[in-house]
N, C-alpha and C positions, 0 to 999 in steps of 0.2 A: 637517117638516110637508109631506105631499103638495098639488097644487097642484091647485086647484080647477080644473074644466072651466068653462068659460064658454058657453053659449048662444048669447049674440049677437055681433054680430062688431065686433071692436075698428075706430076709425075708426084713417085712415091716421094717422100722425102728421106734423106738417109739416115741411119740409126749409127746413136752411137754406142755401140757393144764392148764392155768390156769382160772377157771372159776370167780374167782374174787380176788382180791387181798386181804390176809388176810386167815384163816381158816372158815370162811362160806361154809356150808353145804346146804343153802335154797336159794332162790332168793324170792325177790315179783314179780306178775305178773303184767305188766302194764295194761292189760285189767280188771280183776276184781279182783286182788290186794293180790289174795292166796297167802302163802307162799309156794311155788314149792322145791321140795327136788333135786342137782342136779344131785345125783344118780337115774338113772333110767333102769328097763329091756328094754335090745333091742337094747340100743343105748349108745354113749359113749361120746356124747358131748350132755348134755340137754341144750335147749334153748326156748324152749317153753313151755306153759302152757298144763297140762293135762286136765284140766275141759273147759278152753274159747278156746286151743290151739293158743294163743295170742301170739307172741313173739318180744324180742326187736333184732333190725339190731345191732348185736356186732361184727358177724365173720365178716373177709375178702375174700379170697380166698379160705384159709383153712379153714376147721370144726372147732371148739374148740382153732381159735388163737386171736380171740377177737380185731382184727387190725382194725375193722367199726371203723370211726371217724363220723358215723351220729348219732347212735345210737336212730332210729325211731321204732316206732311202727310197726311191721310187723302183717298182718292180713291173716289169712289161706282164698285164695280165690278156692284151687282147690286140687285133690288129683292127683296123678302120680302110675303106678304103673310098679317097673321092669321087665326083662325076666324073673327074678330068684320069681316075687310073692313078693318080699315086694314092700309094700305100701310107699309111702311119702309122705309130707304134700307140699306145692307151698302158700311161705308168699310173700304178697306185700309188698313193706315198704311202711307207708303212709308220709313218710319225701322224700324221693327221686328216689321213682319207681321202687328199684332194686324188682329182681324176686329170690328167694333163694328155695332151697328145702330142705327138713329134714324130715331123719327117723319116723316114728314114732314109740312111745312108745310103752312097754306093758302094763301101765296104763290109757294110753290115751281112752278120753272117746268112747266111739264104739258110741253113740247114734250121736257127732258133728262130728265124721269122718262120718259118715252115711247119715249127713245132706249134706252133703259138696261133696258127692260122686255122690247124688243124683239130682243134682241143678240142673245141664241141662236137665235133666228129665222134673223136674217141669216145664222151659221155654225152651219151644221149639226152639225161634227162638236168643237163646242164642250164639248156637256156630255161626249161622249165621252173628249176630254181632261182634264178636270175630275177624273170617277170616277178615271181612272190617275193623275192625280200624288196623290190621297188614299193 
């Protein structure tokens, strides 16, 4: 039986997020060890740090389904920014090199998104090395 076209647009379906197992409210951060709240404006799966924006490798393919089996160090090395104007953060893992992006906050610190926005600024011949090791 072919399958009908549909018209309007299906809503999203909801996820079901568990950020840790248990009723925890905060995370530690692996960079400099704050307790992170994992409510946060802006975004609906916290996973990074507001003040170091440090974060650990937990997702998998989806946001908020915590399926990483590395669970490394992810270090904010770049920002992104959409058509629509939000911004994202670009973490390295330092366990196995994946490349991950996430929202950013509306607590997140404006002075290290600033820093991080700014970098190829400072070296010029940054992005130049960048395109060569691709």
């Amino acid at each position: 039986m072919p399958r009908r076209k549909s018209t309007s647009r299906r809503t999203q379906r909801p996820k079901d997020v568990l950020h840790r197992t248990g009723a925890a409210d905060t995370f530690r951060c692996v960079g400099c060890r704050l307790h992170v709240p994992v409510v946060a404006p802006g975004t609906a799966h916290r996973n990074h740090c507001p003040s170091c924006l440090t974060s650990r490798h937990v997702d998998g393919r989806v946001p908020g389904d915590r399926a990483s089996p590395c669970g490394g160090r992810m270090v904010a090395v770049s920002l992104s920014v959409r058509a629509d104007g939000e911004w994202l953060l670009v973490h390295e893992c330092t366990g196995c090199g994946a490349l991950k992006l996430n929202r950013i906050a509306g607590d997140d610190n404006a002075l290290a998104l600033v820093r991080i926005a700014v970098r190829p600024l400072a070296d010029p011949g940054l992005g130049r090395r960048a395109m060569l090791s691709l």
